[in-house]
VOGU-3710 file (C-alpha; in Angstrom, 3 decimals, decimal comma):
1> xxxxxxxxxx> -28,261/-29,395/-37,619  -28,373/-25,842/-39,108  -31,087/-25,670/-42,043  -29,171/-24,782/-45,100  -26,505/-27,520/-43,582  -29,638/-30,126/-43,844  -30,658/-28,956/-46,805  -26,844/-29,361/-48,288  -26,594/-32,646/-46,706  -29,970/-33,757/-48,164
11> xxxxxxxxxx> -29,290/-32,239/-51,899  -25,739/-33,993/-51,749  -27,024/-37,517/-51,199  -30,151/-37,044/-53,849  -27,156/-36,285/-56,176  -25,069/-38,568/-55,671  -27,606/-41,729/-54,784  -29,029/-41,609/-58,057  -26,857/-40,414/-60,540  -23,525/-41,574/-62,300
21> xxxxxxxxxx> -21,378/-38,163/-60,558  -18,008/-38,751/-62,103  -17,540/-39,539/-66,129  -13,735/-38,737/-65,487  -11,277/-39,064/-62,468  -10,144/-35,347/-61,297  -6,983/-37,127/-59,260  -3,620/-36,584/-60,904  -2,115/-40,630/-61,527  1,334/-39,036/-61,919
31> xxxxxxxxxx> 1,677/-38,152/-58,639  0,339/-41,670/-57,398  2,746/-43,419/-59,162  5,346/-41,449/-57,871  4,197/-41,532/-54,563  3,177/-45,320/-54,320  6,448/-46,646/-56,953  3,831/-49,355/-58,148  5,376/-53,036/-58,884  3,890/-56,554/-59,301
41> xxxxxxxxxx> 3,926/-57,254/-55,841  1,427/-54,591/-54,770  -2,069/-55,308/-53,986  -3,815/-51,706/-54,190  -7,146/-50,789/-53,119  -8,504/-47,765/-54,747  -12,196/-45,710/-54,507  -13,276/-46,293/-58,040  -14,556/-42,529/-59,078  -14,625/-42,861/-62,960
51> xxxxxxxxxx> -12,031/-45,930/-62,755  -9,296/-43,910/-64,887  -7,115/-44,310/-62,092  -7,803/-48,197/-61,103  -6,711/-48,798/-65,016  -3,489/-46,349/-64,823  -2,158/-48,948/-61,624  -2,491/-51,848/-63,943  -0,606/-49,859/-66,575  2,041/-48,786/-64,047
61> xxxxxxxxxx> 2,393/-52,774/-63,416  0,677/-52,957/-59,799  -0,142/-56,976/-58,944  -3,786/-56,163/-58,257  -6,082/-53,518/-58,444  -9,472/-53,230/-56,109  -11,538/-50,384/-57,388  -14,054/-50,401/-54,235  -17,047/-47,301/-54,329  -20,325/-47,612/-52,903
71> xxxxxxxxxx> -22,272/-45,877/-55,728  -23,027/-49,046/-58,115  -22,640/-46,493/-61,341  -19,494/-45,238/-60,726  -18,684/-49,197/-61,506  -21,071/-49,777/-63,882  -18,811/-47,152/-65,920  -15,078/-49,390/-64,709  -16,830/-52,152/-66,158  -17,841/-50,914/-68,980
81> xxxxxxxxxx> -14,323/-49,502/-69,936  -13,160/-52,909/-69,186  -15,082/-54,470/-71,437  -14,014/-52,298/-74,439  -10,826/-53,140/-73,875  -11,169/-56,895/-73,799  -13,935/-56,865/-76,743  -13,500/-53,745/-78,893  -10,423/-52,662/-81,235  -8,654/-49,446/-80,187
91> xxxxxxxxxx> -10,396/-46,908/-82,668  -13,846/-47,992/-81,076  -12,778/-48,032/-78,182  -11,308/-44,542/-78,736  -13,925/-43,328/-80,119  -16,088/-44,324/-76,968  -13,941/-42,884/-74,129  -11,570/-40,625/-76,124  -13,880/-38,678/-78,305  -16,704/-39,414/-75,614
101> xxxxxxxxxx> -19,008/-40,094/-78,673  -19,593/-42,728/-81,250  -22,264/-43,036/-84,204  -22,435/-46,723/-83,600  -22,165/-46,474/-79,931  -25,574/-48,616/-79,253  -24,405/-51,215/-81,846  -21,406/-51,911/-80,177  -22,975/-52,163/-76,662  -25,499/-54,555/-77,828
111> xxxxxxxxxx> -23,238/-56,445/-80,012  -20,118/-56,871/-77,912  -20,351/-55,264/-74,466  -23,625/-55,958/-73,045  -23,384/-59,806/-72,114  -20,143/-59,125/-70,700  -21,201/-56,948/-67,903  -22,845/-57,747/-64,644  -26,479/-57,495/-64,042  -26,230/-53,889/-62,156
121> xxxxxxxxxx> -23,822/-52,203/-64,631  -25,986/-53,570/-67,590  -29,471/-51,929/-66,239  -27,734/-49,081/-65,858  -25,992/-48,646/-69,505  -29,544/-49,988/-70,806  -30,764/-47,068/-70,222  -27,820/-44,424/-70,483  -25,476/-45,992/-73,773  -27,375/-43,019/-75,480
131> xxxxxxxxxx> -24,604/-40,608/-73,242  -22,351/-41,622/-76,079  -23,869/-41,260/-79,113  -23,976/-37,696/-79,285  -27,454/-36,855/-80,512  -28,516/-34,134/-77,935  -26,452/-30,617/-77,153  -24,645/-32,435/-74,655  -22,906/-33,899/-77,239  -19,879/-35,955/-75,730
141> xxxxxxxxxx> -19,885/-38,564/-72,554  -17,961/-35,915/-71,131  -21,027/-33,545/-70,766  -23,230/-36,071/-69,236  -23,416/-37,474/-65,377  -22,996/-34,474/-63,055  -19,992/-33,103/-63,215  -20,731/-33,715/-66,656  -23,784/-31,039/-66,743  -21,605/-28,841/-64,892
151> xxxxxxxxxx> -18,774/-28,990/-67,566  -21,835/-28,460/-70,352  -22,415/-25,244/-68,310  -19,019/-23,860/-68,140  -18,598/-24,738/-71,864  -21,941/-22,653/-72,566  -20,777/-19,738/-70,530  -17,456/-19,849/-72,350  -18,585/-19,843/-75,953  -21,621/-17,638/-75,318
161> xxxxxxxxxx> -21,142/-15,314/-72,397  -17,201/-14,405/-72,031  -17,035/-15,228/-75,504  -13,097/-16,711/-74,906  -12,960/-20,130/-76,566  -10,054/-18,871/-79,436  -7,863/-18,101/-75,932  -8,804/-21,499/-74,333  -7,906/-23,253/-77,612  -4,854/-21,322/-78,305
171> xxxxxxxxxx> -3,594/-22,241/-74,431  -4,485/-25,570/-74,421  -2,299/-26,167/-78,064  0,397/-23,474/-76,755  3,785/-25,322/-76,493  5,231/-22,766/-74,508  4,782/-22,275/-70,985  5,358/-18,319/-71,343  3,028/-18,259/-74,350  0,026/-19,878/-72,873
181> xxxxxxxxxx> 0,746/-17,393/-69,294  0,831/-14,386/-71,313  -2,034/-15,414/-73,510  -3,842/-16,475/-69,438  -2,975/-12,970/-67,591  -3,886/-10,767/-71,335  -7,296/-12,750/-71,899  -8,581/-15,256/-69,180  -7,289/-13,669/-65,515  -10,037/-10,927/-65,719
191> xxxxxxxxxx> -11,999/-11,090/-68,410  -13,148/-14,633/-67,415  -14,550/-13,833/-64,122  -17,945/-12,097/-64,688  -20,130/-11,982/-61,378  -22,521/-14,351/-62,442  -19,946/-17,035/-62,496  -18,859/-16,391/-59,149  -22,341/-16,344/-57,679  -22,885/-19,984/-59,443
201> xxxxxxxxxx> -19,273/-21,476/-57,637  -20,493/-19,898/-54,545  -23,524/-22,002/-54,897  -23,426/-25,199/-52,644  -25,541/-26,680/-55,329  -22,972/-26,414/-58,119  -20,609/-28,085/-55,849  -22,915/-30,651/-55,000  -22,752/-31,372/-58,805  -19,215/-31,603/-59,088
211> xxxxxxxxxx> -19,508/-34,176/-55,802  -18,174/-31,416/-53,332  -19,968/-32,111/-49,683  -20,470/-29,336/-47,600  -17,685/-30,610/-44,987  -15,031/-30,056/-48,086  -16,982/-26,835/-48,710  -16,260/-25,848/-44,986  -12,938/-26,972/-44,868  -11,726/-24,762/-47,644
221> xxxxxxxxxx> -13,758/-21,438/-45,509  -12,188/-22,425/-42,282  -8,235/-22,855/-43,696  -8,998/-20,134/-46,568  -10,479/-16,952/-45,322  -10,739/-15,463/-48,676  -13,678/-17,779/-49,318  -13,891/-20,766/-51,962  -14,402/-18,300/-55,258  -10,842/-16,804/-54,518
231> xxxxxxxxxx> -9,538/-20,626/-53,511  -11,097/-21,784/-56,966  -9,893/-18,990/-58,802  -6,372/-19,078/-57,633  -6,200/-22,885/-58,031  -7,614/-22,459/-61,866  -4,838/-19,437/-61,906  -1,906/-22,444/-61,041  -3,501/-24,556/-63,480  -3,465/-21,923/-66,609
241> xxxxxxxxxx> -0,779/-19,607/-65,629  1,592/-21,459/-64,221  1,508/-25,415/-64,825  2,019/-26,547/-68,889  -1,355/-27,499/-70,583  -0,015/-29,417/-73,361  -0,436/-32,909/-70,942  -3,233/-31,560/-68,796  -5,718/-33,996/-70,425  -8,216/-32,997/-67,119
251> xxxxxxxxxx> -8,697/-29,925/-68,217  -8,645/-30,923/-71,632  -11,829/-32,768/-71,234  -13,760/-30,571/-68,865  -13,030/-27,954/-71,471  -13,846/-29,371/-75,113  -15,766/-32,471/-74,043  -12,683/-34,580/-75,578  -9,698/-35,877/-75,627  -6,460/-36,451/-78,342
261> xxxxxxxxxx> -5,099/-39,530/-78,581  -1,575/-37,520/-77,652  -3,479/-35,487/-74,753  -5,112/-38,123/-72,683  -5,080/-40,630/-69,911  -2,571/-43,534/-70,219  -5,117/-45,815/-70,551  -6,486/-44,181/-73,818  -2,959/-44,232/-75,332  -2,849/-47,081/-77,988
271> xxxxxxxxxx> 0,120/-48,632/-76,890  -1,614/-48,646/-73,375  -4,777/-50,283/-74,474  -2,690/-53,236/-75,992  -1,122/-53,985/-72,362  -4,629/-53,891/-71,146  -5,851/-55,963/-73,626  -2,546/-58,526/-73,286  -4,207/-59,264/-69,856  -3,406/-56,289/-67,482
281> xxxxxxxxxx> -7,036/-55,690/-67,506  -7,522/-58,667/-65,867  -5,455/-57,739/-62,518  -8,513/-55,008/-61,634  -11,467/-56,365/-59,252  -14,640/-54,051/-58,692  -16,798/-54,378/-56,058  -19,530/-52,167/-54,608  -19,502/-50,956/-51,341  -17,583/-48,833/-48,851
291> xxxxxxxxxx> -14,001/-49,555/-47,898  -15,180/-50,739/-44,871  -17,238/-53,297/-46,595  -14,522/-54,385/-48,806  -12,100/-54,967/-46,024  -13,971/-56,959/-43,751  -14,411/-59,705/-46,419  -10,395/-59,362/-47,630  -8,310/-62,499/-47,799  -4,784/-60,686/-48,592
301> xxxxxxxxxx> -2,951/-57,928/-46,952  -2,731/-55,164/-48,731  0,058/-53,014/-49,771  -1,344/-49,713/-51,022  -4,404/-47,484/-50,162  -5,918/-44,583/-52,162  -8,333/-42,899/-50,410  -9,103/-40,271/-52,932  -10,847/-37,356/-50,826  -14,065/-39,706/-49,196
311> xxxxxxxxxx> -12,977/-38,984/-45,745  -13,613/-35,256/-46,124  -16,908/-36,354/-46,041  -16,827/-39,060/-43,706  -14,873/-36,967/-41,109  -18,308/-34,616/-40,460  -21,350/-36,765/-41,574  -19,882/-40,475/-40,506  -17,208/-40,525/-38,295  -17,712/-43,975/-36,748
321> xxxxxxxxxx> -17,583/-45,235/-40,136  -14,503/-43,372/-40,971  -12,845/-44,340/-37,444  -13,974/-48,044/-38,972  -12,619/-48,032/-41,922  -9,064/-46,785/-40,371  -9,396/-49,690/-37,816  -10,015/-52,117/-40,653  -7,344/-50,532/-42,706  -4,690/-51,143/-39,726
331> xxxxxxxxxx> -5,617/-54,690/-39,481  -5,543/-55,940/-43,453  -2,462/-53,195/-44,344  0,919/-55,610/-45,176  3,816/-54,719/-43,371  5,567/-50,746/-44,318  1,496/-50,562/-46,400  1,344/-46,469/-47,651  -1,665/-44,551/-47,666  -2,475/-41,652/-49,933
341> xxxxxxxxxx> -5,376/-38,974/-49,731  -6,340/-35,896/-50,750  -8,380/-33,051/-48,700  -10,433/-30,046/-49,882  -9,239/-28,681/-47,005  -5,130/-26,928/-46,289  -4,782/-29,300/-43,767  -7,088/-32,763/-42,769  -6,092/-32,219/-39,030  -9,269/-34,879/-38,204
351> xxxxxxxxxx> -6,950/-37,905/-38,865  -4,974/-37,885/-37,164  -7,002/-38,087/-33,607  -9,027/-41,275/-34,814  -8,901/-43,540/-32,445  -8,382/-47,092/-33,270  -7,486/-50,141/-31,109  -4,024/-51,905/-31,898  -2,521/-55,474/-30,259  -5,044/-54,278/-27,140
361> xxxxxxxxxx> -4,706/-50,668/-26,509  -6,522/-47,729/-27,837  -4,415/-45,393/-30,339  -4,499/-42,574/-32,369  -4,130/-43,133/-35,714  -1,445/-40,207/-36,177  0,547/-42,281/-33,765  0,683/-45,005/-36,122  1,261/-42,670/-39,676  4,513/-41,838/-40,635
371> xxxxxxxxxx> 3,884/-39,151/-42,979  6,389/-38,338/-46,169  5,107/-34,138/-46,509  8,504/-33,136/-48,210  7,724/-35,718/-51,199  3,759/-35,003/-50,788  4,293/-30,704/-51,313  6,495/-31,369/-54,058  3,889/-33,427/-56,181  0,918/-31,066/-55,107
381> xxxxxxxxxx> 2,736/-28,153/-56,678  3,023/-30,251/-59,539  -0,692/-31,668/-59,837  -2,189/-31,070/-63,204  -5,849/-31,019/-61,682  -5,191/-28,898/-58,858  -8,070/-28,292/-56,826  -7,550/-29,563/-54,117  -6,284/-28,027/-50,849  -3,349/-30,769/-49,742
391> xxxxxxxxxx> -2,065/-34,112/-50,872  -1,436/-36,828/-48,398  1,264/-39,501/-48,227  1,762/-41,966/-45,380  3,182/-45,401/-44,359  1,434/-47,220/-41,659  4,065/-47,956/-38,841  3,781/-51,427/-37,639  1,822/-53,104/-39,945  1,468/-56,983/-40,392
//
């Protein structure tokens, strides 16, 4: 293994081994639900990330909800969100996850949320509930974990190096698509990208932050010759010129630290939180571990997979595991089960050539995937996040 390769690999795991990575999910839900038409009879097993996602299924009506990931704070934060909705009213629990800050946040987790969680998530929040009560410079939820100190970062270098936060306000409350462009391509498309910015997103640590592995990293140089600074800036040039911000609640949040209760995931919306509360909540399971781990102990089939982007990793660093996990995946998927990922990369081209082992004969996996790409590039064009380099959606042919 190449040194700065090692060294990537090595700063990557200290990241992400000890720290709570995501405070938000950067995966559009729109285009899941589209993709995966959700209903009561669907048994969907999701990576957790910041559990936004795992709590827009329920929402969206989906029978049951695992929200599997194998770092133990990623869940610590589902379960915390899940207990605010079955013990808090909405403006606390707004105030909490909306605002990402609340004067009486400590109160409320000692009083009502604490003896509700399990023994890993509350260690954890014993020692972090402080992220939410706003006391330090980092003054929102949203600024903490680390993405979160990214975020902090690019919200200093906005208000005190480019000096553009009026424009970023005035874009993200621009009702007009043609407003908030010409306000993008007058203000933002030059003016925004000083050098020292680009030398910081060229930085493998930075990415490491914002949980990008080096095999993402690579994929994006190998399909994207123009390097990842032009693939960033061009996706954030989608995102701002192009795509309307009034319902981009991601980059909402990774922008102000907050947000409105008319600008924000549907879990956050009021009406939303009272499904939740009726008893939705209850149809989400968490459990720590890999896929892999989760389906070798399953008991039901199950109907729906979202992969998130884990197998960019996987497909460099791990790919027995990943070759695993798609064997385990073909043997607990119900019959016509889809599959949806995402890739850093323009094109994921090591699926397909996994090779698992099906009623006694070795397979590829592609053999076995009947992908839907005419649906999948008309949602990525439509993705609010938009950073990523393909969208994925499959059915597994076969399966019982």
């Amino acid at each position: 293994m190449w040194p700065s390769a090692w060294f990537s690999k090595i700063l990557f795991s200290c990241v992400h081994r000890r720290n709570l990575i995501y405070n938000a999910c950067w995966e559009d839900p729109r285009l899941d639900r589209e993709a995966l038409k959700l209903n009561e009879n669907d048994r969907v097993l999701v990576i957790t990330s910041a559990g936004c996602n795992a709590l827009d299924y329920a929402c969206a009506g989906a029978g049951s909800i695992a929200a599997v990931d194998v770092n133990p704070r990623q869940n610590a934060l589902l379960e915390l969100k899940m207990a605010g909705i079955r013990r808090l009213e909405y403006g606390d629990f707004f105030g909490l996850f909306g605002r990402g800050t609340h004067e009486q946040a400590r109160t409320l987790y000692g009083d009502k949320l604490r003896d509700t969680l399990s023994a890993p998530a509350r260690a954890f929040w014993d020692g972090h509930i402080g992220y939410f009560e706003g006391r330090s410079r980092r003054d929102s939820f949203y600024f903490r974990g680390a993405a979160g100190l990214f975020a902090y970062f690019m919200n200093v270098y906005i208000d005190r190096v480019v000096r553009l936060r009026h424009v970023l306000d005035a874009m993200l409350s621009a009702r007009d698509v043609r407003c908030q462009q010409a306000l993008y391509y007058a203000h933002l498309h030059e003016d925004f990208w000083r050098g020292w910015l680009c030398w910081l997103l060229g930085r493998e640590a930075s990415m490491s932050l914002l949980g990008v592995p080096r095999p993402q990293i690579e994929q994006i140089k190998r399909h994207y010759r123009q390097g990842v600074v032009t693939f960033i800036r061009e996706c954030i040039e989608a995102v701002f010129g192009h795509l309307p911000l009034v319902d981009n609640y991601f980059w909402r949040v990774y922008l102000t630290g907050r947000y409105t209760p008319t600008c924000c995931p549907e879990y956050l919306r009021e009406e939303n939180f009272e499904r939740l509360k009726g008893g939705l909540v209850d149809r989400i399971e968490i459990h720590t571990g890999t896929v892999s781990d989760y389906l070798r102990q399953c008991t039901h089939p199950t109907t729906k997979f979202v992969l998130l982007d884990h197998m960019d990793w996987l497909s460099t660093h791990a790919a027995e595991a990943l070759a695993e996990e798609w064997q385990l995946i073909t043997e607990n998927a119900a019959e016509d089960a889809q599959i949806i990922w995402r890739s850093g990369g323009l094109d994921t081209d090591f699926v397909d050539p996994i090779p698992i082992t099906r009623n006694g004969r070795r397979q590829r996996i592609g053999d076995l995937l009947r992908y839907d790409r005419e649906l999948a590039a008309r949602l990525h064009k439509r993705d609010r996040v938009h950073t990523y380099g393909n969208f994925y959606i499959a059915s597994l042919a076969g399966a019982s």
